[in-house]
N, C-alpha and C positions, 0 to 999 in steps of 0.2 A: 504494500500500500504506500501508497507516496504522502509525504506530507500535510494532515488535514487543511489545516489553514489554507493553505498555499494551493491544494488542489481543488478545493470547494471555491477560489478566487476565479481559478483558472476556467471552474463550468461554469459561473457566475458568469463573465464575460463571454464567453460563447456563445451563451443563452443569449446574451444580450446581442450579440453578434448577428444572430438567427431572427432576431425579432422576440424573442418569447422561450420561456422556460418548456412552453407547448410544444413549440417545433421543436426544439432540439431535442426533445424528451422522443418525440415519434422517429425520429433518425435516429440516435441510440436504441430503441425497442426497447424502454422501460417506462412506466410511468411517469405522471408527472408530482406522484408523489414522493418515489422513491428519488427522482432524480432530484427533488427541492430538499429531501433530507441530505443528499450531497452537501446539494450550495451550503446546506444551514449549517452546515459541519455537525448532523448526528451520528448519522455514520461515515464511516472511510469511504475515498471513494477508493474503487478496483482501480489497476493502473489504466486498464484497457480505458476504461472511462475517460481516464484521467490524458491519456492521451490522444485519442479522439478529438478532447476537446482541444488540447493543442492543436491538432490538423488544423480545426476549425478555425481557428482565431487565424492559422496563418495563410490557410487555402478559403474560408470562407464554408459554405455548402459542400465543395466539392470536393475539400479535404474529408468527406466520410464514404465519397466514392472510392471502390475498388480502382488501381490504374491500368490504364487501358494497355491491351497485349497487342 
């Protein structure tokens, strides 16, 4: 698990990125409750998460597409 704070900042921002805690919640395939207890820092987030949402911030949407063959 990667760092709470710091990784609950980093979906915070993506979310924001996205528009909404909603869309990025349905690109990830988890709720939008589970993914708010991210941001809120109740639980850890998984790395995968965690890095996802990095793509996100620096590719946008398209950073959660698979890349192209």
């Amino acid at each position: 698990m990667t760092a709470s704070r710091d990784a609950a900042l980093v979906l915070a921002k993506a979310a924001e990125k996205l528009g909404s805690v909603a869309v990025f919640a349905a690109l990830l395939g988890v709720s939008e409750r589970v993914l708010q207890a991210y941001i809120d820092g109740i639980d850890p987030v998984p790395d995968s998460l965690y890095l996802k949402a990095v793509d996100v911030i620096l590719d946008g949407a398209e950073g959660m597409k698979p890349p192209a063959n």
